[in-house]
FINU-485884 format. One line per 10 residues: for each residue x, y, z of C-alpha. Coordinates in nm, 3 decimals, always signed. Layout:
N
X:Y:Z; ...
//
This chain:
672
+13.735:+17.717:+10.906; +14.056:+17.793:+11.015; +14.383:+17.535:+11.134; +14.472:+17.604:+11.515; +14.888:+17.554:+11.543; +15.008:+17.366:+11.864; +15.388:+17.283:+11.975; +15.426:+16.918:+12.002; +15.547:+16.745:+12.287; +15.889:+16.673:+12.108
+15.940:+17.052:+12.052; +15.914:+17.081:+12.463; +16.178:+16.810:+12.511; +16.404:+16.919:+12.243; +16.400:+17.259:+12.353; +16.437:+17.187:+12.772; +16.754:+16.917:+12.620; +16.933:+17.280:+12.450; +17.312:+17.363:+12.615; +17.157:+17.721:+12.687
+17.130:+17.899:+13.080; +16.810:+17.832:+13.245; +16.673:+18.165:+13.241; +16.718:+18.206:+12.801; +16.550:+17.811:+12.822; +16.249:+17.912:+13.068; +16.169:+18.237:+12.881; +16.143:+18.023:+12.558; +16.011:+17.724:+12.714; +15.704:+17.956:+12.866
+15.642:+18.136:+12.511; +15.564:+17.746:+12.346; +15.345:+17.708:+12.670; +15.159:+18.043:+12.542; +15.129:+17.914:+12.187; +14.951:+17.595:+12.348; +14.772:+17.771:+12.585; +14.594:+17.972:+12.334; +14.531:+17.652:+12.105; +14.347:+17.498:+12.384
+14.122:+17.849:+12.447; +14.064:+17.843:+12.079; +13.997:+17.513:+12.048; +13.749:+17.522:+12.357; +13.525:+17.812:+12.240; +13.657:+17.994:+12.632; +13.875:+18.003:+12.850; +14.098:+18.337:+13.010; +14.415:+18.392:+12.788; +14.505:+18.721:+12.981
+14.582:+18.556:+13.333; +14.697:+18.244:+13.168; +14.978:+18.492:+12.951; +15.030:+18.720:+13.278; +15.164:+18.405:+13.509; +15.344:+18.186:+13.245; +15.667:+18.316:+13.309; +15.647:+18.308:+13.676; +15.447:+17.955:+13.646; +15.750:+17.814:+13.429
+15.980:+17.898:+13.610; +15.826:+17.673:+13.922; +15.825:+17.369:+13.731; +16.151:+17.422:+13.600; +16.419:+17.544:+13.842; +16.225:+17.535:+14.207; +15.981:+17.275:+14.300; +16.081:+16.958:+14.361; +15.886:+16.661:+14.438; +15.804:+16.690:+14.806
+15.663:+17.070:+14.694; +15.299:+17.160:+14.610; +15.169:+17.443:+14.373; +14.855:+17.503:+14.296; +14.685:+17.842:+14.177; +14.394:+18.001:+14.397; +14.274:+18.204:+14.099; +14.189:+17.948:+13.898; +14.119:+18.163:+13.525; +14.433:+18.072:+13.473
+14.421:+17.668:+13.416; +14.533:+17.685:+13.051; +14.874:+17.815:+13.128; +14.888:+17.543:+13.394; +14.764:+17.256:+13.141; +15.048:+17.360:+12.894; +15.285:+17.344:+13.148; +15.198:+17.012:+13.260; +15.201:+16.834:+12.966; +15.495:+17.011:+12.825
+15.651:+16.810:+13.045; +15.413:+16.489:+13.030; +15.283:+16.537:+13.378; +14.966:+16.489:+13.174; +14.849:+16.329:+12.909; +14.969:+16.584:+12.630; +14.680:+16.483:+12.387; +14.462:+16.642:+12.653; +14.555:+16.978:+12.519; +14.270:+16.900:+12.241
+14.018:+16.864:+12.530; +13.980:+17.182:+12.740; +13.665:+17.217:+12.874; +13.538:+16.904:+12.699; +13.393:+16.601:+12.885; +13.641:+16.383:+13.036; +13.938:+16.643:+12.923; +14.069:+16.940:+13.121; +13.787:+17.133:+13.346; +13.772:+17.479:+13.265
+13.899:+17.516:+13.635; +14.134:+17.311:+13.817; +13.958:+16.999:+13.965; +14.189:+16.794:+14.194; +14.041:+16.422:+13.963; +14.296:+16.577:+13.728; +14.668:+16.408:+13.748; +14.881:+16.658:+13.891; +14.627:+16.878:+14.022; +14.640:+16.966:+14.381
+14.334:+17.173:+14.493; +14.004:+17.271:+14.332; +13.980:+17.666:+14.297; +13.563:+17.814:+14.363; +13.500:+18.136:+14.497; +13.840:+18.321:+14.510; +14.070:+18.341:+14.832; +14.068:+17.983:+14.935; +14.421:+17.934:+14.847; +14.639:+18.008:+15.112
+14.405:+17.870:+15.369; +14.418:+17.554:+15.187; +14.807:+17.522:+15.180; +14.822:+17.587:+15.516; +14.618:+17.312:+15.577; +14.859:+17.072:+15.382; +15.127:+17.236:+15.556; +14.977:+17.131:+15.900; +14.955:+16.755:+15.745; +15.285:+16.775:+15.697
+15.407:+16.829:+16.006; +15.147:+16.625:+16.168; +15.249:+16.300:+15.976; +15.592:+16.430:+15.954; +15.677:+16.484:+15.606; +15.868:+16.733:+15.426; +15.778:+16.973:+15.167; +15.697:+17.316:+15.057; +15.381:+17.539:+14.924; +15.355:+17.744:+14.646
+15.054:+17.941:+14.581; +14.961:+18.182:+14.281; +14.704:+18.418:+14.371; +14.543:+18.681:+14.142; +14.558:+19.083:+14.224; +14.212:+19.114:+14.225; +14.169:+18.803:+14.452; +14.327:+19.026:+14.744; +13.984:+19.176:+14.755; +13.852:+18.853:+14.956
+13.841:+18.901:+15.313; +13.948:+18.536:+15.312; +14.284:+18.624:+15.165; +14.355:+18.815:+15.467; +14.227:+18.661:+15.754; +14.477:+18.365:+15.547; +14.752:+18.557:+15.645; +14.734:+18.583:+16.011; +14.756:+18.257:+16.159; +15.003:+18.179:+15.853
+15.268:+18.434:+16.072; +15.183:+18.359:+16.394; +15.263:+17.954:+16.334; +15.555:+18.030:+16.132; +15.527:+17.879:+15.813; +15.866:+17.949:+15.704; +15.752:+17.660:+15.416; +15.444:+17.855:+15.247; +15.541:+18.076:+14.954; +15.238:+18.300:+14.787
+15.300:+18.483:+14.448; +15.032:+18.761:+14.367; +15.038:+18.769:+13.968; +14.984:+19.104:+14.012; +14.899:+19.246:+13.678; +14.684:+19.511:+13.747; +14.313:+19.420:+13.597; +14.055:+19.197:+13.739; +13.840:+19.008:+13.535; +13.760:+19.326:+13.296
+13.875:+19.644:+13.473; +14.138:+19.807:+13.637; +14.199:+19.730:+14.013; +14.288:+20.100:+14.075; +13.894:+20.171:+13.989; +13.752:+19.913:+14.253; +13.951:+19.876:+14.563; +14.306:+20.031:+14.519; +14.549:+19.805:+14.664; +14.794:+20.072:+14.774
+15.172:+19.977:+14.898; +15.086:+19.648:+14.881; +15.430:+19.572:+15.025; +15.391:+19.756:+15.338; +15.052:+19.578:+15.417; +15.124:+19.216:+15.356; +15.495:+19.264:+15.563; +15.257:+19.452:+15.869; +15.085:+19.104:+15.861; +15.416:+18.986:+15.919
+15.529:+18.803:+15.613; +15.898:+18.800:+15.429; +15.793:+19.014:+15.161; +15.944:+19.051:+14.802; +15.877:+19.197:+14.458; +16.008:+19.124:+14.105; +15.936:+19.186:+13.723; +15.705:+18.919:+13.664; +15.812:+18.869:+13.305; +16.203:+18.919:+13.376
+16.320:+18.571:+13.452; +16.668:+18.670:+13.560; +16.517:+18.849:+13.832; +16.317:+18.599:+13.875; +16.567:+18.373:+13.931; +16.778:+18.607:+14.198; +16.427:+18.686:+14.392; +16.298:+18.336:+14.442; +16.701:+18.250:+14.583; +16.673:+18.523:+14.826
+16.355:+18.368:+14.947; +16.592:+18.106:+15.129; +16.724:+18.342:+15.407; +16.386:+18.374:+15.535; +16.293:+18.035:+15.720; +16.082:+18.129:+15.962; +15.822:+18.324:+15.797; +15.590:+18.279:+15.534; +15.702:+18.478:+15.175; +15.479:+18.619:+14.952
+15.624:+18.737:+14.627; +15.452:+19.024:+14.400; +15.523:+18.964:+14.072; +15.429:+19.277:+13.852; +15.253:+19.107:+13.554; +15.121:+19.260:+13.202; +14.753:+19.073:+13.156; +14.761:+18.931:+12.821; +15.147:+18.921:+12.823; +15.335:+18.795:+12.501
+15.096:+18.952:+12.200; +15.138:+19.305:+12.200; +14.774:+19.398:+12.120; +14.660:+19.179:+12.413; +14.833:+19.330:+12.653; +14.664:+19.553:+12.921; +14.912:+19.786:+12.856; +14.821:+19.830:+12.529; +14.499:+19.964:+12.583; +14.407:+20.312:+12.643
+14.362:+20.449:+13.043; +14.028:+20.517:+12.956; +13.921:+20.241:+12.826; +13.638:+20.067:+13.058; +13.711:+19.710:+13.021; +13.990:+19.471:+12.929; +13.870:+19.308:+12.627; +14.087:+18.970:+12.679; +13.967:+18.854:+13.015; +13.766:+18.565:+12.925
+13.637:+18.431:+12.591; +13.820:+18.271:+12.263; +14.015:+18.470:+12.011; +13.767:+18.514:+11.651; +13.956:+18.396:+11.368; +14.123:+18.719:+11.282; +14.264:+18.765:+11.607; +14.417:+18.418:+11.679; +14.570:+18.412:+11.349; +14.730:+18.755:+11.399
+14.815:+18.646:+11.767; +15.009:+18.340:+11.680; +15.269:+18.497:+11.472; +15.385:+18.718:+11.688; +15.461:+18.442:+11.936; +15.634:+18.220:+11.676; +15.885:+18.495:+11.579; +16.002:+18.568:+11.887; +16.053:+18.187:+11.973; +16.223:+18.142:+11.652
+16.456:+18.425:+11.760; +16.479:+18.284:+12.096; +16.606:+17.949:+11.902; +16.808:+18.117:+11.666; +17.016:+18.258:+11.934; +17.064:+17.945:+12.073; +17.186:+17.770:+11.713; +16.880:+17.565:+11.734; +16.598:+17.494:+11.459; +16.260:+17.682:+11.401
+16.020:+17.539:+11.586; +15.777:+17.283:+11.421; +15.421:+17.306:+11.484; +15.134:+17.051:+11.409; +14.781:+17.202:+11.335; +14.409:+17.128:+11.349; +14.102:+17.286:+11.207; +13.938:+17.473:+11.401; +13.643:+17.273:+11.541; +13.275:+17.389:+11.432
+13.083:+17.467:+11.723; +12.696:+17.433:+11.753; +12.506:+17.778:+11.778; +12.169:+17.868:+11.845; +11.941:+18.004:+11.571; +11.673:+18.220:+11.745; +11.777:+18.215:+12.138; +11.675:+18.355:+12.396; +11.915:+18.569:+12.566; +11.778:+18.655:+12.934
+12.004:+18.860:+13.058; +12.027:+19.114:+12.797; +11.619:+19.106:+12.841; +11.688:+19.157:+13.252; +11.952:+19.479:+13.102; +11.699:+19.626:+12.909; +11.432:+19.593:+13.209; +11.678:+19.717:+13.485; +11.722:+20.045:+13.301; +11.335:+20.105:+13.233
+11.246:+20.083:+13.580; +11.564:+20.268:+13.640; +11.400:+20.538:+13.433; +11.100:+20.518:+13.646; +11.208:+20.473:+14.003; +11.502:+20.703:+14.116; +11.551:+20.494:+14.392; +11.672:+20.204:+14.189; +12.072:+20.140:+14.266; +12.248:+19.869:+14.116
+12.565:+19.680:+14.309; +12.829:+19.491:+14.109; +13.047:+19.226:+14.180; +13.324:+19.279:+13.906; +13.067:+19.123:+13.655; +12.932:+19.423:+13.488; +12.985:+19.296:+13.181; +12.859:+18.956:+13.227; +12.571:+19.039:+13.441; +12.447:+19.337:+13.230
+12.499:+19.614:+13.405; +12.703:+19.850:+13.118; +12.399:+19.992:+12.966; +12.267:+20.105:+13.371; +12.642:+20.232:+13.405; +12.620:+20.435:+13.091; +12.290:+20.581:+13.204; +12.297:+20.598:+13.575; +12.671:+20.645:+13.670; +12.598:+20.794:+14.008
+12.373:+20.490:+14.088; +12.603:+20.258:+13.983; +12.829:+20.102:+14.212; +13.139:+19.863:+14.162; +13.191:+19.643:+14.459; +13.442:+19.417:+14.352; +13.558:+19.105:+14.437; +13.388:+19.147:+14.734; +13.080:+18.981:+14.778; +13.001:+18.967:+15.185
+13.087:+19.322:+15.173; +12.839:+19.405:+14.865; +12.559:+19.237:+14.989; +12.562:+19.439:+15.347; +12.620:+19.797:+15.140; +12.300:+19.720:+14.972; +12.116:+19.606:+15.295; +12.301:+19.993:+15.456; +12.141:+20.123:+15.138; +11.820:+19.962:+15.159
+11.790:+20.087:+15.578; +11.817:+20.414:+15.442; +11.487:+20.377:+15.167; +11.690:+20.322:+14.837; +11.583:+19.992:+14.640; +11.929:+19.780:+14.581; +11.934:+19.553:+14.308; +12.243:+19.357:+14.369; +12.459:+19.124:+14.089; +12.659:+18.865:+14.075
+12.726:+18.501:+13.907; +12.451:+18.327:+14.124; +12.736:+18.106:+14.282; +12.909:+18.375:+14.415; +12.593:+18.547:+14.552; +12.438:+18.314:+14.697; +12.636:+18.131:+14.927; +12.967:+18.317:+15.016; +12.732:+18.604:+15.176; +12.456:+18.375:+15.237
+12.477:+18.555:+15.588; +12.476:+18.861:+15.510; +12.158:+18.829:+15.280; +11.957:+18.683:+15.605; +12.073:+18.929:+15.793; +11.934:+19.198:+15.584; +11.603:+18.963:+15.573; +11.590:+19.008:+15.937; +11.609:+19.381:+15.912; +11.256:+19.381:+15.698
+11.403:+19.565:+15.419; +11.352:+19.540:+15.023; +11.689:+19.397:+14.856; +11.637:+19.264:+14.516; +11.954:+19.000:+14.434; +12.032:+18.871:+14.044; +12.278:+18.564:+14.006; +12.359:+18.540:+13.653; +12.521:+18.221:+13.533; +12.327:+17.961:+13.743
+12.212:+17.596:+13.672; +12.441:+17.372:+13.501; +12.547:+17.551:+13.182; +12.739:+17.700:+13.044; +12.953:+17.366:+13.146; +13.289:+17.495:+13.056; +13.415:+17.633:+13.365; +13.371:+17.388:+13.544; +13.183:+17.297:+13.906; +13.326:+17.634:+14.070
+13.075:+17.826:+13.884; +12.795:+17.588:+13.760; +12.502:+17.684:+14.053; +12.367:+17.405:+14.091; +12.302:+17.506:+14.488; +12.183:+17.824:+14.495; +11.793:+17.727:+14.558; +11.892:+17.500:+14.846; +12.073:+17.801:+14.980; +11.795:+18.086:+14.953
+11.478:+17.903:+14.943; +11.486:+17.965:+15.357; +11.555:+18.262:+15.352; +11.239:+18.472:+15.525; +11.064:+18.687:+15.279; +11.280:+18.613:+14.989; +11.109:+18.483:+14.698; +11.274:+18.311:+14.413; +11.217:+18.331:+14.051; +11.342:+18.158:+13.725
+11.222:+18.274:+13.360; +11.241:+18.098:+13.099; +11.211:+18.344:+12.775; +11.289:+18.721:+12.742; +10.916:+18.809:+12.765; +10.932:+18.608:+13.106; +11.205:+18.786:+13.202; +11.010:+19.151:+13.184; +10.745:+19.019:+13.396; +10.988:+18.857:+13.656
+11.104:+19.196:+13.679; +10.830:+19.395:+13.669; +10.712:+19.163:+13.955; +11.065:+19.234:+14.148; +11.048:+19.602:+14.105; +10.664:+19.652:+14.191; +10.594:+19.921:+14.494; +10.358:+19.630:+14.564; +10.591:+19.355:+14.657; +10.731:+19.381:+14.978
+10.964:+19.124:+14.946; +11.321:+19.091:+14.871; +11.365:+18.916:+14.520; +11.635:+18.668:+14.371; +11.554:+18.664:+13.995; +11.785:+18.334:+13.876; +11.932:+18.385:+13.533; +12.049:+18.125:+13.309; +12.299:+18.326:+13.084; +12.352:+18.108:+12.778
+12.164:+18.172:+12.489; +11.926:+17.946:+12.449; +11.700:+17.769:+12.179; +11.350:+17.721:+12.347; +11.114:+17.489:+12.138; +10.815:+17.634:+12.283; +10.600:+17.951:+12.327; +10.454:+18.123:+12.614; +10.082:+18.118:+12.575; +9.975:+18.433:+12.491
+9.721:+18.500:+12.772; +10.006:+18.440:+12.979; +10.026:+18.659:+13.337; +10.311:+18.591:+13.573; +10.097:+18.521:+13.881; +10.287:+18.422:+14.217; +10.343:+18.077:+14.288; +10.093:+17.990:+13.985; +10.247:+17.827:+13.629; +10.130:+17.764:+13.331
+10.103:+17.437:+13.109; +10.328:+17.408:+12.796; +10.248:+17.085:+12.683; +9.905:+16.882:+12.758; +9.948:+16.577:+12.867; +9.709:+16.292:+13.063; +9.984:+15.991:+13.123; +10.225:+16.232:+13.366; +10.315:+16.595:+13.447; +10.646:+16.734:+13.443
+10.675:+17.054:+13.640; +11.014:+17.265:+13.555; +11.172:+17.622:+13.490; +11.438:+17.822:+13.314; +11.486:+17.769:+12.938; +11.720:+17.485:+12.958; +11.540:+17.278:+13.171; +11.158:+17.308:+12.997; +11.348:+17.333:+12.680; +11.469:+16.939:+12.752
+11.125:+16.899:+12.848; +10.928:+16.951:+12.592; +11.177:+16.755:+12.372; +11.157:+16.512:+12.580; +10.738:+16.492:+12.588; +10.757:+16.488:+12.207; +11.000:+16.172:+12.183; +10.791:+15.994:+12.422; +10.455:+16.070:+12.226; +10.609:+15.929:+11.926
+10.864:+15.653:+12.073; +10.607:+15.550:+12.344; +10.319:+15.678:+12.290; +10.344:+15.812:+12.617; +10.125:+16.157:+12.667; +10.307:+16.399:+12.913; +10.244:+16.704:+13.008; +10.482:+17.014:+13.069; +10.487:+17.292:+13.340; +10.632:+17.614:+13.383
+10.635:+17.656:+13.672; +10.881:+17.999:+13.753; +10.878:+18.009:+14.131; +11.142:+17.821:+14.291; +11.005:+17.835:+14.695; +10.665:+17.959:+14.628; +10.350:+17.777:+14.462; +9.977:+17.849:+14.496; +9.840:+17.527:+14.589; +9.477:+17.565:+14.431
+9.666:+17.566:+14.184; +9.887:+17.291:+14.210; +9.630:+17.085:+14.297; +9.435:+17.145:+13.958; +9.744:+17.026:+13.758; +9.831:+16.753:+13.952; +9.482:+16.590:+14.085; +9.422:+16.391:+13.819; +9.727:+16.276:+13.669; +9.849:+15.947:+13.745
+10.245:+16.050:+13.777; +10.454:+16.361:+13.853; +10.803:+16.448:+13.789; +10.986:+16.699:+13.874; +11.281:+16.864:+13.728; +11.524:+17.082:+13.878; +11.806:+17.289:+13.707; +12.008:+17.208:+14.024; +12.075:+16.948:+14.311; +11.740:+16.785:+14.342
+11.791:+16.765:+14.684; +11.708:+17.174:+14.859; +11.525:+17.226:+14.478; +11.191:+17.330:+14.282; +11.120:+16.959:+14.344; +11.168:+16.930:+14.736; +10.891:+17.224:+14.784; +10.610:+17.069:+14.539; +10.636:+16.712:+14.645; +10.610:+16.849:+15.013
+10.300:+17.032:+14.881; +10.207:+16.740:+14.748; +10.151:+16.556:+15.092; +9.996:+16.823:+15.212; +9.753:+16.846:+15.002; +9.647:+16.476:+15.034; +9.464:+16.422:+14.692; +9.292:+16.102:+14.647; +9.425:+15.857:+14.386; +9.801:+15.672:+14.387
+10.025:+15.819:+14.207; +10.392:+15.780:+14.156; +10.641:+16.100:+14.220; +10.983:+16.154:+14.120; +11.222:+16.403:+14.152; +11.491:+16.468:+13.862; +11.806:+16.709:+13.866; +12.134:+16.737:+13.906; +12.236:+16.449:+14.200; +12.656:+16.468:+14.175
+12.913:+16.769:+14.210; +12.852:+16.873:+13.801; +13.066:+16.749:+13.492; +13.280:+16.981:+13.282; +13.216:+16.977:+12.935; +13.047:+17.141:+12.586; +12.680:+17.223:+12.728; +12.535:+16.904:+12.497; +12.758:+16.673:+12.715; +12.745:+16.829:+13.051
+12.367:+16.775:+13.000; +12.380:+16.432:+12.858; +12.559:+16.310:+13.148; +12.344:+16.380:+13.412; +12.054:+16.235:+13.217; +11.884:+16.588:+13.200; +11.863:+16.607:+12.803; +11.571:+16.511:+12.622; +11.718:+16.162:+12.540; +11.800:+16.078:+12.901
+11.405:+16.236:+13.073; +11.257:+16.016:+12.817; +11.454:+15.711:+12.933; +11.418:+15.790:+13.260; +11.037:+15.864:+13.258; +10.945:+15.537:+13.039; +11.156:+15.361:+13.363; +10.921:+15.479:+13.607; +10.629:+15.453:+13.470; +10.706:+15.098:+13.394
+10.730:+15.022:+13.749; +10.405:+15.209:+13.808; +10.255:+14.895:+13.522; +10.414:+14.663:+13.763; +10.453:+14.689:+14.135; +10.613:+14.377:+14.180; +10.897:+14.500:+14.040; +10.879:+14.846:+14.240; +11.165:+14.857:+14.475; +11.368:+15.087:+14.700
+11.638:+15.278:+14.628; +11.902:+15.472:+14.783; +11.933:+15.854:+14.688; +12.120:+15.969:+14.397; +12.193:+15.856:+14.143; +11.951:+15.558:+14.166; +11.638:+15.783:+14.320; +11.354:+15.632:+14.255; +11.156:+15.818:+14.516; +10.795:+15.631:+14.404
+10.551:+15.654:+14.690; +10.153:+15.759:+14.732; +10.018:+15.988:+14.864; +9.724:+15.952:+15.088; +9.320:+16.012:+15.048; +9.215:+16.284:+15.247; +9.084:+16.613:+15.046; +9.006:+16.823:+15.314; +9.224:+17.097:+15.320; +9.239:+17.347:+15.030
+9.383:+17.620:+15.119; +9.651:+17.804:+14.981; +9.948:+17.847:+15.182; +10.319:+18.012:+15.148; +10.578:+17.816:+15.394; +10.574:+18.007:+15.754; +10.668:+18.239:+15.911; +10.477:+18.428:+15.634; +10.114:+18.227:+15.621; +9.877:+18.416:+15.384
+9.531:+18.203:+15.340; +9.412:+18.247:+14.980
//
């Protein structure tokens, strides 16, 4: 295992006390930050290095020669939080030991996260930005303060709609006080911008909105220095500077520019550096701050080091969407009608392999999500079968609208959110999905569907892409590779709204989906079989708004206690429909019901703690479960409790058997 080098907090102050100009100290001062901000990546197992090294310059130069303290920045792109962090406690507006905790539990989110000192606005779905500084602006004035906004947008972020509807209102009220800087580096996420949506003369649009427009050398902090003083002469309109940027700027073989034009993706968007490549990055940095400090009759710069910290892997996972890849381009193969839409994820989501073999049915939306979903529902009008992508926190609320409204037009769309539940917990709340259910589940004639192994995964989508469903699908993907400690049975048929037991059990039943989820679960039924001797059993149960209550009934009837367990908020989850089922059905018997998920905005951290936290690892079910039970052993201790996180939710359900049938919610009533 490798050492990872860091620049001490000393180094910062020694170099910032130099008798050198300001534009010489920021230059060097921003190429420590990039030796930091790649220890912290590193360190983390994740993180973005090529925004964070495309905005350092410009971000130094903020905190060093223009903000003051009245003045607010915060960045509305939000990849780029490592180059912030190193800023910040460079110069000890944080904690600098903090550097050792990106993306850890109580450390630095993987995306900014306003409980964070010095933080001013949580980042999600891209766009929000200037909308949000114009609302501090407006506080301003109303309470009568003074101060400025500074806001760093991304290139590819000027694909929101948001963005732009930002800008009017911004003009018309003046906001000579509001300064936007598009780190303008020419890739988003993995590709080139000029593939997607080609911004064009970028200046002449954003000054027709009518904004004080300027544009510099994002790396040259001379100009830099002249642009940002020639901002001053405009005070009654809001600025917005475009600072041409080099992704991956400050190692030569990370820079976009380095790659070839035809290469498909930029390979240092997100992700941490192997071995090889961090200890062939780092040098290149050090030599040209040693130069930097050599010209200024100052001493190399001393760096402290770590070893690299060992990080957990999975020996035989199960990786789902790479199982969804392979199943997309089968049925590809066998229905030409099959189009996929992408939402800049085509990497992440598994679309490459479709791309290689169906370019002409491939189509790159961008960061454009409202606009990709209503495309596919224009496609779908017109008899094509749209299979739309995206991280499911991205596609399932910002176009929530847009997906009912192609419900109400009666048409097939199939929709895949990658990347949803609570892990991977690195990046942070902005893309753990944790909501997604609540969102969809009410959506007429969508159904929803969570696998939990590769071999679920092919009949999930052989089930989407069947002539003989007539509904629109939303197949929920956790993209982690995951350890599952249990096998499908081999009889196994994915049958709708039906599951399948994992684990017998007589004390309780524990209904639950996804890998991670009945993963915990099982765990979880084996430490209380041999802590408590405590027999539960575990369900798979792979449709999130849909259940076959025969069926349900057979598991359930003669159990004493039911839990259920969502990969998401319990409230608007898995949980909500089957305890509503539940009383319904009106079994016979008392038992005690509980619902368990996620019941706070989630935690940042290493998936083992982001799990732990919530109580939704094996450890913390078993706990939890041997809790409720006990008050089922004695009543008199049975009490009510407010909603998360002390939910009890124990109640009975009522004695009256007569109804049987099987039911899906209304409008669409099928009697079994």
């Amino acid at each position: 295992m490798i050492d990872l080098q860091y620049v001490p907090q000393d180094e910062f102050a020694r170099v910032l006390a130099l008798e050198a100009d300001r534009v010489r100290k920021t230059a060097l001062f921003a190429d420590l930050c990039r030796l930091n901000a790649l220890y912290m990546i590193t360190r983390a197992g994740s993180g973005h290095i090529g925004t964070s090294f495309s905005c350092l310059d410009v971000v130094s130069w903020l905190y060093l020669n223009e903000l003051t303290a009245a003045d607010v920045f915060f960045s509305s792109k939000g990849h780029d939080a490592p180059a912030l962090y190193a800023v910040l406690t460079a110069l000890g507006k944080l904690p600098f030991d903090k550097i050792h905790a990106l993306r850890r539990l109580d450390g630095l989110p993987g995306h900014p996260d306003v409980a964070t000192p010095a933080i001013e606005a949580n980042t999600g779905s891209l766009g929000m930005g200037l909308s949000k500084a114009k609302g501090m602006l407006l506080a301003n004035r109303v309470l009568g303060r003074e101060g400025r906004a500074f806001v760093l947008t991304g290139d590819g972020e000027l694909q929101e709609g948001q963005f732009w509807e930002s800008l009017l209102s911004a003009a018309n009220t003046r906001l000579g006080n509001l300064t936007a800087i598009v780190d303008h580096n020419k890739i988003q996420s993995d590709i080139w911008i000029s593939r997607v949506s080609d911004l064009g003369d970028l200046e002449a649009k954003l000054s027709s909105f009518g904004w004080h427009v300027a544009r510099v050398d994002g790396h040259d902090l001379g100009a830099i220095a002249r642009t940002f003083a020639s901002l001053a002469s405009a005070v009654d309109r809001p600025k917005i500077v475009i600072a041409d940027t080099i992704k991956g700027r400050g190692v030569s073989f990370m820079e976009g520019t380095a790659l070839r034009p035809d290469d498909r993706l930029y390979r240092f968007h997100s992700g941490s550096p192997d071995d090889e490549t961090y200890l062939k990055a780092v040098p290149e940095i050090v030599e040209r701050v040693n130069a930097a400090l050599s010209s200024m009759r100052a001493a190399a710069v001393r760096l402290e080091s770590l070893p690299r910290p060992e990080r957990p892997m999975p020996r035989r996972p199960q990786r789902l969407v790479a199982a969804y890849s392979r199943a997309l381009v089968d049925h590809a193969g066998r229905n030409p009608r099959i189009v996929a839409f992408d939402g800049d994820l085509a990497l992440d989501t598994g679309l490459l392999p479709f791309e290689a073999a169906y370019p002409d049915r491939f189509i790159e939306c961008g960061i454009a999500e409202q606009d990709m979903v209503s495309q596919a529902g224009g496609a779908a009008l017109k008899g094509l079968l749209p299979v739309v992508h995206s991280f499911a926190c991205f596609l399932s609320d910002r176009p929530n609208e847009q997906i009912f409204n192609n419900a109400t037009e009666r048409t097939k769309v199939i929709y895949v959110g990658s990347l949803a539940g609570l892990v991977p917990g690195g990046p942070g709340h902005s893309h753990q999905c944790v909501r997604d259910i609540a969102a969809l589940s009410a959506v007429p004639g969508l159904v929803l569907i969570e696998p939990s192994t590769e071999r679920e995964v092919d009949m999930a989508a052989a089930y989407c892409f069947a002539e003989t469903t007539r509904e629109s699908c939303y197949l929920r993907l956790v993209s982690v590779p995951w350890d599952v400690p249990f096998e499908l049975p081999a009889d196994y048929e994915l049958l709708e709204g039906r599951g399948v037991t994992l684990v017998p059990g007589r004390d309780a039943a524990l209904v639950a989906y996804g890998p991670v989820m009945l993963g915990e679960a099982v765990q979880a039924a084996e430490l209380l079989r041999d802590r408590h001797d405590i027999s539960l059993a575990v369900v798979n149960l792979p449709w999130l708004n849909r259940v076959d209550r025969i069926w349900f009934a057979s598991v359930v009837r003669d159990v004493p206690a039911l839990f259920t367990l969502d990969n998401h908020f319990i409230h608007g989850g898995q949980g909500d429909m089957l305890l509503r089922t539940l009383a319904e059905l009106s079994l016979p018997n008392e038992r005690v019901v509980r619902r368990l998920g996620v019941t706070d905005v989630p935690v940042c951290g290493r998936n083992d703690e982001v799990l732990r936290a919530h109580g939704l690892d094996a450890a913390g079910l078993c706990d939890t479960i041997v809790a409720t039970l006990a008050l089922r052993a004695d009543p008199a201790n049975r009490r009510v409790q407010k909603d998360p996180p002390y939910d009890t939710e124990v109640g009975r359900v009522l004695s009256d058997p007569a109804d049987r049938r099987v039911q899906k919610d209304p409008p669409y009533t099928v009697t079994k």
